[in-house]
GULOLO-877894 format. One record per residue (C-alpha): x, y, z; residue in one letter; residue number from 1. Coordinates in Angstrom, 3 decimals. Layout:
@px=X&py=Y&pz=Z&sevo=A&vexmi=NUM
...
***
This chain:
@px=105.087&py=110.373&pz=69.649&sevo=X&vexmi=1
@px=106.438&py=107.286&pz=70.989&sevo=X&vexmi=2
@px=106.980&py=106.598&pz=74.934&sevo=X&vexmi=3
@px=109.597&py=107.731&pz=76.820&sevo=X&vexmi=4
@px=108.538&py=105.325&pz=79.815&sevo=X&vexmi=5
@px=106.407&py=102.161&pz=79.901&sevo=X&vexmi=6
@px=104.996&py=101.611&pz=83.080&sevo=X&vexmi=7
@px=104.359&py=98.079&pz=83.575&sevo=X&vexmi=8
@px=101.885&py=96.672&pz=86.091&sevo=X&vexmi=9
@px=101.370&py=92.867&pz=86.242&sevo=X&vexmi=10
@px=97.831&py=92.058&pz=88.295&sevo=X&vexmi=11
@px=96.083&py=89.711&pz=89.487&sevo=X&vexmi=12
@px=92.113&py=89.756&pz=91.015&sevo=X&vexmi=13
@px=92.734&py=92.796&pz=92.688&sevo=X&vexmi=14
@px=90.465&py=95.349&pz=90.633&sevo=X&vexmi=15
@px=89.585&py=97.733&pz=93.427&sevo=X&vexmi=16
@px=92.944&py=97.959&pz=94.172&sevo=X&vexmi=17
@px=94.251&py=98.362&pz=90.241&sevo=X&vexmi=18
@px=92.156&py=101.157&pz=89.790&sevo=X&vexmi=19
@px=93.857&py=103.122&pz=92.695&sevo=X&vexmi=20
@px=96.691&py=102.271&pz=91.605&sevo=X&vexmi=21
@px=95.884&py=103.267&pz=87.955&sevo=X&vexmi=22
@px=94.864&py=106.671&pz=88.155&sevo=X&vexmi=23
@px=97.202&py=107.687&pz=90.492&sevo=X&vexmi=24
@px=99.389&py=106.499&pz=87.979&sevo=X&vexmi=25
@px=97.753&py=108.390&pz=84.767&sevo=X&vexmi=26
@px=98.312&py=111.834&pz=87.407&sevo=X&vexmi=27
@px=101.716&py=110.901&pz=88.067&sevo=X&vexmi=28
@px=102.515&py=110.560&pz=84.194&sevo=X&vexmi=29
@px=99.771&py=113.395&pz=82.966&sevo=X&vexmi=30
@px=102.331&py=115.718&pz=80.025&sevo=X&vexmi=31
@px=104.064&py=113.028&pz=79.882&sevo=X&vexmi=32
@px=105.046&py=110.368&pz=77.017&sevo=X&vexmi=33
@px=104.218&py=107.142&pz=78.694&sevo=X&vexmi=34
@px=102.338&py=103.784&pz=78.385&sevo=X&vexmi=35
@px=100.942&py=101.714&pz=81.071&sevo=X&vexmi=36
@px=100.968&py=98.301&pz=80.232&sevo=X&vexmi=37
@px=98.666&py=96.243&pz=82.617&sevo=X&vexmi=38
@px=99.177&py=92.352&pz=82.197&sevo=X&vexmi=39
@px=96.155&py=90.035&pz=83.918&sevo=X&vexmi=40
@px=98.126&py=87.422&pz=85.399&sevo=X&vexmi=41
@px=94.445&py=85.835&pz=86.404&sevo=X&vexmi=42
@px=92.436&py=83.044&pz=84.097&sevo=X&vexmi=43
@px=89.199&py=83.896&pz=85.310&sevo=X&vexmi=44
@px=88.682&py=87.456&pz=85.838&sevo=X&vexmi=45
@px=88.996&py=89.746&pz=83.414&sevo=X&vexmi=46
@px=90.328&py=93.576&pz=84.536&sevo=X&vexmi=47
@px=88.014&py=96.719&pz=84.987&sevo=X&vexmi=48
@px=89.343&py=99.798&pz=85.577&sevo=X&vexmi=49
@px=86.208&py=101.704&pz=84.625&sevo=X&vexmi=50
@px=86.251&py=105.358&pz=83.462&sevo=X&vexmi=51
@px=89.583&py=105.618&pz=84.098&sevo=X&vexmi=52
@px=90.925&py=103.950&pz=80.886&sevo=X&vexmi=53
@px=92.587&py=106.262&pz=78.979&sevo=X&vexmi=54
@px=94.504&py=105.941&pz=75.352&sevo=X&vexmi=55
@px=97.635&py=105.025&pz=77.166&sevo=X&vexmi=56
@px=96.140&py=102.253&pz=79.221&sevo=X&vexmi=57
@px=96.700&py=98.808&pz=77.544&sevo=X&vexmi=58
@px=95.583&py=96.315&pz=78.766&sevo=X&vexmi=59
@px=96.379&py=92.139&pz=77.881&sevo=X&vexmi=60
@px=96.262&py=88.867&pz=79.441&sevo=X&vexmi=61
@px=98.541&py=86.978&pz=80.258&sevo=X&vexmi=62
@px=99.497&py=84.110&pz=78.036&sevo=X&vexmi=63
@px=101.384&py=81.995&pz=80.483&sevo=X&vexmi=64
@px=101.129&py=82.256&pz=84.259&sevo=X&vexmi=65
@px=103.052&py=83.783&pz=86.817&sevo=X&vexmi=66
@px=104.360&py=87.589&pz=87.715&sevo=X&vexmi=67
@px=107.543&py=86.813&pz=85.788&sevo=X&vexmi=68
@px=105.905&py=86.150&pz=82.917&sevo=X&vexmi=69
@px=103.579&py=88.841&pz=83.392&sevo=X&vexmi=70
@px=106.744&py=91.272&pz=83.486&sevo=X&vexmi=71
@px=108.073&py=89.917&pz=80.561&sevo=X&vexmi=72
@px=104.968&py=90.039&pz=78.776&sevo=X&vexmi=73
@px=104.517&py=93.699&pz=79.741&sevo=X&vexmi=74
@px=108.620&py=94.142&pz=78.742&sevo=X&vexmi=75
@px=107.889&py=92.822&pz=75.109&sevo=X&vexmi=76
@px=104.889&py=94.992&pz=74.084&sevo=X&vexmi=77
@px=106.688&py=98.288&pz=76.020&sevo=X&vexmi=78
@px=107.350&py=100.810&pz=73.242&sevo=X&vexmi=79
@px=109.837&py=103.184&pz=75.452&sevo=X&vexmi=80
@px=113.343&py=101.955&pz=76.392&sevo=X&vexmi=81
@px=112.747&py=103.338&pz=80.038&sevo=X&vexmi=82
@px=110.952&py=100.396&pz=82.069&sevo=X&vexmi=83
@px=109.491&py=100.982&pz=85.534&sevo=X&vexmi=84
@px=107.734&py=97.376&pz=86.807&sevo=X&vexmi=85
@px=105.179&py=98.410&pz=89.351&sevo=X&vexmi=86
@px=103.120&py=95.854&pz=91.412&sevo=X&vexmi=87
@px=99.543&py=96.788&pz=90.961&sevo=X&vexmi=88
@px=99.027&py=98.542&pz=94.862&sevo=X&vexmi=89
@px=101.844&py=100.969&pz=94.542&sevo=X&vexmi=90
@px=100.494&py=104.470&pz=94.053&sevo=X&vexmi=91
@px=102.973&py=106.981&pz=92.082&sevo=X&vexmi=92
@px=103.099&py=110.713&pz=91.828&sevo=X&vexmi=93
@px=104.456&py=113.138&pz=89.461&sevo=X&vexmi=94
@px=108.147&py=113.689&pz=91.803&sevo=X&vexmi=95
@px=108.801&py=110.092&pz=91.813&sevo=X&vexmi=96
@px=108.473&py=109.993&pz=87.935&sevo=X&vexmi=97
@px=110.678&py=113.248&pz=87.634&sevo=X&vexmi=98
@px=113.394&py=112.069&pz=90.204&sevo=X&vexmi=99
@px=113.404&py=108.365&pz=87.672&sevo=X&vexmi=100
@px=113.905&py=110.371&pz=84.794&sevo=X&vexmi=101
@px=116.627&py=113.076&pz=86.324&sevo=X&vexmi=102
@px=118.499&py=109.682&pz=87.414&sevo=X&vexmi=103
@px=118.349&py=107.693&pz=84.159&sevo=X&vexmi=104
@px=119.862&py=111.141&pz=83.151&sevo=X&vexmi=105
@px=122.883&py=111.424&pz=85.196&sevo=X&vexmi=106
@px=123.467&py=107.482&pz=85.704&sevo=X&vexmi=107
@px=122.765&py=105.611&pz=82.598&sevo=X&vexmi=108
@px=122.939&py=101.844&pz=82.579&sevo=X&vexmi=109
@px=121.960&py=101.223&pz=86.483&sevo=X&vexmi=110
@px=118.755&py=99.908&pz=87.670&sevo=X&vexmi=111
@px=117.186&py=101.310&pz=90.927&sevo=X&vexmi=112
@px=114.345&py=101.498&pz=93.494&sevo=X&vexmi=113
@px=112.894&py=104.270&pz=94.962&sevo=X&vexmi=114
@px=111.746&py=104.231&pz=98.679&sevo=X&vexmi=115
@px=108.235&py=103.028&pz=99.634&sevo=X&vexmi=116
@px=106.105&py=103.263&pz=102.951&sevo=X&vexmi=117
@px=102.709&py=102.730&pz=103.360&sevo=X&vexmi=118
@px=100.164&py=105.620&pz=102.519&sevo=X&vexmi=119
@px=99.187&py=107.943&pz=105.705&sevo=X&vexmi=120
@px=95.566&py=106.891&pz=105.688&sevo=X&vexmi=121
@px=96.673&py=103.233&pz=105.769&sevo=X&vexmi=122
@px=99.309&py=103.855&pz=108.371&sevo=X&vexmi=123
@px=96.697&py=105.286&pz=110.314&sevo=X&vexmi=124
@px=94.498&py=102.751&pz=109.951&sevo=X&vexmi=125
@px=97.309&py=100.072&pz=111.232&sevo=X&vexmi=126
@px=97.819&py=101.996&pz=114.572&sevo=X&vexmi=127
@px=94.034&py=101.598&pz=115.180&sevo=X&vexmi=128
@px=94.447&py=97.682&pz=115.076&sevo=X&vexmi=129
@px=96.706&py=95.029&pz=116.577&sevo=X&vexmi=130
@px=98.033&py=94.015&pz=113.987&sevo=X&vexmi=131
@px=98.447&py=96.922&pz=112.272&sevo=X&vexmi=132
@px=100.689&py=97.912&pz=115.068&sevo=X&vexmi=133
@px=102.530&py=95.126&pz=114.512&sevo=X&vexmi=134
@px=103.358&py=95.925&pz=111.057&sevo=X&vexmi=135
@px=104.653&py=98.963&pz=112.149&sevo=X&vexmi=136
@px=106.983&py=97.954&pz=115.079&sevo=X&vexmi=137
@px=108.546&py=95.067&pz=112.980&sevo=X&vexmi=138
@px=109.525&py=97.370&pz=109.860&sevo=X&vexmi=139
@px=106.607&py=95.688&pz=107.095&sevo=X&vexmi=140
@px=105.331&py=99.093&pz=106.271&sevo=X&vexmi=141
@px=107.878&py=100.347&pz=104.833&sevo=X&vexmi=142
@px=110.947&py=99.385&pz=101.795&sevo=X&vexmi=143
@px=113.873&py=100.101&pz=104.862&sevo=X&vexmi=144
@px=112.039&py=97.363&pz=107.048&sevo=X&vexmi=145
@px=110.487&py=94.663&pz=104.944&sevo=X&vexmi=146
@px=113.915&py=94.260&pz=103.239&sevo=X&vexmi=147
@px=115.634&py=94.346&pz=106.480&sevo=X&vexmi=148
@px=119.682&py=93.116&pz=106.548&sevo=X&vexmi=149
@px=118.274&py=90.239&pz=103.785&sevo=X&vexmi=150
@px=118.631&py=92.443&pz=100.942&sevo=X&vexmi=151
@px=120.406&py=95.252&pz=101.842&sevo=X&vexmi=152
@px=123.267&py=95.484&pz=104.893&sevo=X&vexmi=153
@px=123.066&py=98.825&pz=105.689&sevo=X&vexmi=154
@px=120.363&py=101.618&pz=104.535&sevo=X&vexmi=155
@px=120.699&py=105.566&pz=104.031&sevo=X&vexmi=156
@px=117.883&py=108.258&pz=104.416&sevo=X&vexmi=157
@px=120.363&py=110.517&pz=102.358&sevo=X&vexmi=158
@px=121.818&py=109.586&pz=99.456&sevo=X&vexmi=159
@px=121.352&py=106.758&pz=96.859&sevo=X&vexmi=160
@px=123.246&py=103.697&pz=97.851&sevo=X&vexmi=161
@px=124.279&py=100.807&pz=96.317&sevo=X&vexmi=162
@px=122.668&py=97.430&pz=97.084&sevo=X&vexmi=163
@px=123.104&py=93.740&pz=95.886&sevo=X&vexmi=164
@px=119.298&py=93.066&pz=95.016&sevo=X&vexmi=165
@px=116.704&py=95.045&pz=94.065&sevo=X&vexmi=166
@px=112.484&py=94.725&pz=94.604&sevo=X&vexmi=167
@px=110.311&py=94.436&pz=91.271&sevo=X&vexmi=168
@px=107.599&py=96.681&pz=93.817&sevo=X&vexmi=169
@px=109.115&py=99.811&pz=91.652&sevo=X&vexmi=170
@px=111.763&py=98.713&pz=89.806&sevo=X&vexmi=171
@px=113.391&py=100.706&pz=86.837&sevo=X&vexmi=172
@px=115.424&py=99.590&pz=84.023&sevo=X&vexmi=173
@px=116.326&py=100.635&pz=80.620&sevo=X&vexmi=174
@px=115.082&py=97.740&pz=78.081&sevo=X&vexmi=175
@px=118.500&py=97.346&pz=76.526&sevo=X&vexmi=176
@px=119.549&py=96.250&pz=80.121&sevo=X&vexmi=177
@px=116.285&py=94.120&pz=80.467&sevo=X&vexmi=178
@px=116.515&py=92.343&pz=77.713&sevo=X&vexmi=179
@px=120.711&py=91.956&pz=78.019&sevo=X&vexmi=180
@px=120.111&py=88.976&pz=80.947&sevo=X&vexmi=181
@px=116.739&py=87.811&pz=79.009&sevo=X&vexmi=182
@px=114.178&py=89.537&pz=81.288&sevo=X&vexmi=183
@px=112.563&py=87.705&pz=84.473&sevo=X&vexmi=184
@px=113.449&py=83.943&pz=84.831&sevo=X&vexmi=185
@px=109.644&py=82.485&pz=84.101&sevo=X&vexmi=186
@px=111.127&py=78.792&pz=85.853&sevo=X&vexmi=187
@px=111.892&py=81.252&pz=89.537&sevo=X&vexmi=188
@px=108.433&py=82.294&pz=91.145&sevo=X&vexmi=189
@px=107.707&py=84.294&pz=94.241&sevo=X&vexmi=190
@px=109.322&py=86.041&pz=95.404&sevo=X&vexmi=191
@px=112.701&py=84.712&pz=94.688&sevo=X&vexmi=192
@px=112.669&py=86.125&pz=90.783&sevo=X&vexmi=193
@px=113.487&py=89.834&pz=91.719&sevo=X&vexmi=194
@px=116.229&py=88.151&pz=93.856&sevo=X&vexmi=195
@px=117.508&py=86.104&pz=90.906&sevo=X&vexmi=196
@px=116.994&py=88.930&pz=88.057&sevo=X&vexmi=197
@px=119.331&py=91.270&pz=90.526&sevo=X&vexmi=198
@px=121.983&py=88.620&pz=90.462&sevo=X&vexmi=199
@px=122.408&py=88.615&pz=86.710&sevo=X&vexmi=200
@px=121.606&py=92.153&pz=86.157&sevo=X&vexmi=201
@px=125.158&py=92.197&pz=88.100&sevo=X&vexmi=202
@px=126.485&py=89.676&pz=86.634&sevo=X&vexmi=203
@px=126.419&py=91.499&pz=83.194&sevo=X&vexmi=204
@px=128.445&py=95.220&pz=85.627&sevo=X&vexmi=205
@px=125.028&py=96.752&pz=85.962&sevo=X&vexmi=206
@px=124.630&py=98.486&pz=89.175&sevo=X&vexmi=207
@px=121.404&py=98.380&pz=91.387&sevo=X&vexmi=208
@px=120.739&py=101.024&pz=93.812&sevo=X&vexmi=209
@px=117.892&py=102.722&pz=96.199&sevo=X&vexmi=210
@px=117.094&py=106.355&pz=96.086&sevo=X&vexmi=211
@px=116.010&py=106.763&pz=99.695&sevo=X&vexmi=212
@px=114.355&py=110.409&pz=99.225&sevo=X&vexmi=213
@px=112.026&py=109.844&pz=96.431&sevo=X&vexmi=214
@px=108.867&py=107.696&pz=98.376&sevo=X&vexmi=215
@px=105.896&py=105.825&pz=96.375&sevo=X&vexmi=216
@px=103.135&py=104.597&pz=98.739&sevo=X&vexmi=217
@px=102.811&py=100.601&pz=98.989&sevo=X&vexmi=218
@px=98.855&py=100.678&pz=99.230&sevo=X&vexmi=219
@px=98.375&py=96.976&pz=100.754&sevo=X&vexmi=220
@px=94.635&py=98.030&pz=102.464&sevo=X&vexmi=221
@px=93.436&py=94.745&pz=101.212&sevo=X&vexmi=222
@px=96.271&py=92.259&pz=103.043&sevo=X&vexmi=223
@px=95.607&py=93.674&pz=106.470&sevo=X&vexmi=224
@px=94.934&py=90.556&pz=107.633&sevo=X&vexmi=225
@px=96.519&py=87.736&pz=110.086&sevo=X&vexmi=226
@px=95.762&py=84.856&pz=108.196&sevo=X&vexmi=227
@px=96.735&py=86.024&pz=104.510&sevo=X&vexmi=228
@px=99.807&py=87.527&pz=105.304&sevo=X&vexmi=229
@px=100.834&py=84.539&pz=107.213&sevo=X&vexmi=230
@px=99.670&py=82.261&pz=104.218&sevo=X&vexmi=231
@px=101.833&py=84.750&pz=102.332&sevo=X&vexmi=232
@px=105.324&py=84.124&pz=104.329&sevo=X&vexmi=233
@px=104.741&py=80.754&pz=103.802&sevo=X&vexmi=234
@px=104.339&py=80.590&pz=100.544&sevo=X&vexmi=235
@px=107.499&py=83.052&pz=99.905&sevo=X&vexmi=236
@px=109.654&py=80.693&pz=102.173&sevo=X&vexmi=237
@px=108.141&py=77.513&pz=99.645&sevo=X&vexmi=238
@px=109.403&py=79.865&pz=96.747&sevo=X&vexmi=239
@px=112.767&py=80.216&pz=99.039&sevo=X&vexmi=240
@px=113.706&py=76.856&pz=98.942&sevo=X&vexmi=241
@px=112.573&py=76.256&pz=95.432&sevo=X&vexmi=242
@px=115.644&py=79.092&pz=95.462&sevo=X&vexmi=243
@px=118.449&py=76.603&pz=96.164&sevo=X&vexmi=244
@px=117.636&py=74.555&pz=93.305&sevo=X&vexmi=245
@px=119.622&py=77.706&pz=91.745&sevo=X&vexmi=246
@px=122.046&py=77.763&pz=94.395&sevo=X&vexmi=247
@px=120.943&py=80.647&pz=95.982&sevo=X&vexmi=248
@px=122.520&py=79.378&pz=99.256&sevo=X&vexmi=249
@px=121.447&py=82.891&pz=101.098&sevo=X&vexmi=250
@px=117.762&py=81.683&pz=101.089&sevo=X&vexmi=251
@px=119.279&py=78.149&pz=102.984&sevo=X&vexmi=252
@px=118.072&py=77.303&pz=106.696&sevo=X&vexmi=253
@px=118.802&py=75.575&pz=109.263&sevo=X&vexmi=254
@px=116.941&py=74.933&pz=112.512&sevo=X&vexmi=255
@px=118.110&py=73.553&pz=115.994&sevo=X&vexmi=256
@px=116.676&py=70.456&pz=117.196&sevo=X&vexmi=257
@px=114.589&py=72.693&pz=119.330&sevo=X&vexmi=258
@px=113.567&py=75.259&pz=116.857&sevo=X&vexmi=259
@px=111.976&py=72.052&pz=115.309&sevo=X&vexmi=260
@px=109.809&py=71.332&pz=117.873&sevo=X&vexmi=261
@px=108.592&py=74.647&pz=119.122&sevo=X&vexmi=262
@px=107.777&py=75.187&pz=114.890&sevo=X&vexmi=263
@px=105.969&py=71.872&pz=114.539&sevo=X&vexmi=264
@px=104.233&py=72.676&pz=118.170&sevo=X&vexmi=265
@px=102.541&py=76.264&pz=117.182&sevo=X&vexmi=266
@px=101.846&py=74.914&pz=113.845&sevo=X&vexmi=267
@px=99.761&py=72.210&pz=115.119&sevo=X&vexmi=268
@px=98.228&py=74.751&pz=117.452&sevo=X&vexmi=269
@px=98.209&py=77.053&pz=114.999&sevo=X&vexmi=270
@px=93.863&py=77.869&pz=114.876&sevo=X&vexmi=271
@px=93.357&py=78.042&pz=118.553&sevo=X&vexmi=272
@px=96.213&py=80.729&pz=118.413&sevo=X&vexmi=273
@px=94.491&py=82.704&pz=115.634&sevo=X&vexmi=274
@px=91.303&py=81.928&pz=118.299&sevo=X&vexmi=275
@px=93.135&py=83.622&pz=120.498&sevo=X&vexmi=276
@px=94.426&py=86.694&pz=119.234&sevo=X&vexmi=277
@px=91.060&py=87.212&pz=117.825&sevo=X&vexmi=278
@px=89.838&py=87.735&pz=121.600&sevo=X&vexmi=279
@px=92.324&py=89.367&pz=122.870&sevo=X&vexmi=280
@px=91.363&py=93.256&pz=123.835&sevo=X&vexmi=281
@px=92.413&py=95.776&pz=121.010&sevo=X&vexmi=282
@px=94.418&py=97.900&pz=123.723&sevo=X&vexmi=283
@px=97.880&py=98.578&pz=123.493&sevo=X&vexmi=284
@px=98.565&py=97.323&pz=126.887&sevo=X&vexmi=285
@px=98.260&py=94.238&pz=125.393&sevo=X&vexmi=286
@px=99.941&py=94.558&pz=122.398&sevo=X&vexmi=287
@px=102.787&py=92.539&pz=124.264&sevo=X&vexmi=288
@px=101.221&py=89.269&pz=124.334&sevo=X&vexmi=289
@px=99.946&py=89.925&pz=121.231&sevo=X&vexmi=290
@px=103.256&py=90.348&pz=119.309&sevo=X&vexmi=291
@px=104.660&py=87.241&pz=121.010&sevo=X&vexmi=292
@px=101.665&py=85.087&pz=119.392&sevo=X&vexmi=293
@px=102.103&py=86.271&pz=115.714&sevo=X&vexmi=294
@px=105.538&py=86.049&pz=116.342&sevo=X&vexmi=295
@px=105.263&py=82.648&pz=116.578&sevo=X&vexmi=296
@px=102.911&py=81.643&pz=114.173&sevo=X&vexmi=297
@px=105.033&py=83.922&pz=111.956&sevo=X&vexmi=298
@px=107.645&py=81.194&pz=112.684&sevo=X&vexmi=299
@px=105.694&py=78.314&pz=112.243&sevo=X&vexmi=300
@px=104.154&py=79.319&pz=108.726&sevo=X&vexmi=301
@px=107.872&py=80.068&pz=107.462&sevo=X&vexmi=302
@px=109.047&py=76.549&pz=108.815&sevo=X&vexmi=303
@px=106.325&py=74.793&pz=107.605&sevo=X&vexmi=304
@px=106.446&py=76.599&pz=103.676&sevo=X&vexmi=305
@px=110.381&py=75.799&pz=104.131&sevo=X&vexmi=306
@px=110.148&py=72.531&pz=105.080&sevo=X&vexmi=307
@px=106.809&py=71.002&pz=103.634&sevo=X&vexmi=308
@px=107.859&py=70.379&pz=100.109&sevo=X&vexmi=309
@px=111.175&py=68.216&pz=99.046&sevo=X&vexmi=310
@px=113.413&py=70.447&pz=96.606&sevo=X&vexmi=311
@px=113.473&py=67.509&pz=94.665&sevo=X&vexmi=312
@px=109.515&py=68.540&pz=93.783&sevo=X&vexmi=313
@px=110.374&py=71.077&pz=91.104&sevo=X&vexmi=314
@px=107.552&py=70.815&pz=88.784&sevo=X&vexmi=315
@px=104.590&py=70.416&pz=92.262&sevo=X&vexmi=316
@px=106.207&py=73.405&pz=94.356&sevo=X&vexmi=317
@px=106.184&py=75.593&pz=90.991&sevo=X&vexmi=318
@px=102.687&py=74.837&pz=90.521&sevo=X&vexmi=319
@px=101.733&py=75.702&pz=94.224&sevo=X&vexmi=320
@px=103.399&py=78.692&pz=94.202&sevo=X&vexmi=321
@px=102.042&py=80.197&pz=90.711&sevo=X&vexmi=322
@px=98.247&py=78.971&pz=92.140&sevo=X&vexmi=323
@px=98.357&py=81.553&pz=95.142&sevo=X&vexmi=324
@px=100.587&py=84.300&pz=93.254&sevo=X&vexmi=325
@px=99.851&py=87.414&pz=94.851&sevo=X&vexmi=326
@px=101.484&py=90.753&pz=94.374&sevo=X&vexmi=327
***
């Protein structure tokens, strides 16, 4: 019988992770018609899942570079018409694929995330660390903070609500739809295409929405780290000012003469303040001074990503941003 869902996981040199993610996935989908489609967006590792391969499990590389082109990939070799894009550390379970398929029911033609958080263990793990904690108090462990007012103005624990851009973290589609505004724009990279594929999904009167009360787990135990994630924001504010090339004006800032130099400033000092979170006592009574650190560097990183590389650099800031593609 062919597919009634293709689950679609681009990936890249994260195989611990992948497998996780994997067969969770093959549980989730277990008397179930479905594919997972695994595209290796890496060009020197090949994937290993192990025992856990299964009939259903195909897995390709990647012949271009890139998540978009990953998705796409994954989008053209998908036998069902229902898509759900997963990045490769989201763990699914057998509600979250009945809840997809009771929507795509009732609401044909819309596109939709469900909730995420991160996984109990992990969330217990974060209040054991600094940093962890900061995750928490700042909303990055979960889809209702790490979107924040930037993607969505007001959120709903209740019902499904409408929103003007969508995450590719769990994203569902119907193919039709997908391939109606030509899949992922390959030319957009992180993390600006989900941004730009929402815009002309609603362009063409399809409607994106969250389904707050269905939750997959965002399974990020490998990124718990200060200096990656910060590497990360910088990166994704590179990719959001590669965004107003498109005229994406929403990704567009502007700092104060002042903002300037207090950016520039904890940049410059920007090891001897990893130095010195790295001493400071794991207590909470310090979490304070703490917070107020990364919170800085956190603004330094995006300043310097934002502000590092001329828009006029097209073809450079593409290729620096596809190099250190993470999901």
């Amino acid at each position: 019988m062919e597919p009634i869902i293709s689950v679609i996981i681009p990936t890249k040199d994260r195989n611990s992770i992948l497998r996780h993610t994997v067969k969770q996935g093959l549980k989730a989908l277990e008397k179930i018609e479905a594919d997972i489609i695994i595209v290796n967006d890496s060009k020197t590792n090949k994937i290993d899942i192990g025992e856990i391969h299964r009939n259903n499990v195909h897995i390709f590389d990647n012949p271009k570079s890139g998540v978009s082109a990953a998705r796409n990939f994954g989008a053209s070799v998908a036998k069902a018409d229902l898509l759900i894009f997963l990045d490769d550390d989201m763990l699914i379970f057998k509600e979250n694929i009945e809840t997809t398929l009771a929507l795509h029911r009732r609401f044909p033609g819309i596109s939709f995330n469900l909730n995420w958080t991160y996984p109990p263990d992990l969330l217990n793990q974060c209040q054991k660390l600094q940093f962890g904690r900061y995750l928490i108090k700042h909303g990055f462990t979960s889809l209702r903070g790490w979107g924040g007012g930037e993607r969505w103005k007001e959120w709903d624990d209740v019902e499904m609500f409408e929103v003007d851009a969508l995450t590719a973290q769990f994203l569902t589609i119907s193919k039709s739809a997908f391939n109606a505004v030509g899949g992922f724009d390959e030319k957009i990279p992180f993390p600006v295409e989900d941004y730009d594929f929402s815009v002309r999904l609603k362009n063409i009167g399809i409607k994106l929405f969250i389904y707050p009360k269905s939750t997959v787990y965002h399974n990020e135990a490998d990124k718990i780290n200060v200096k990656s994630w910060l590497e990360r924001k910088k990166i994704g504010a590179r990719g959001h000012k590669f965004a107003l090339q498109f005229r994406y004006q929403k990704f567009y800032k502007k700092y104060s003469y002042l903002k300037v130099l207090l950016h520039k400033y904890f940049w410059k000092k920007k090891n001897l303040c990893i130095s010195v979170l790295e001493i400071i006592p794991n207590i909470k009574l310090f979490d304070f001074i703490y917070f107020i650190i990364i919170n800085r560097l956190l603004g330094a990183f995006i300043f310097k990503g934002y502000t590092e590389v001329s828009t006029d650099d097209q073809n450079e800031l593409v290729k620096v941003i596809e190099n250190n593609f993470e999901q």
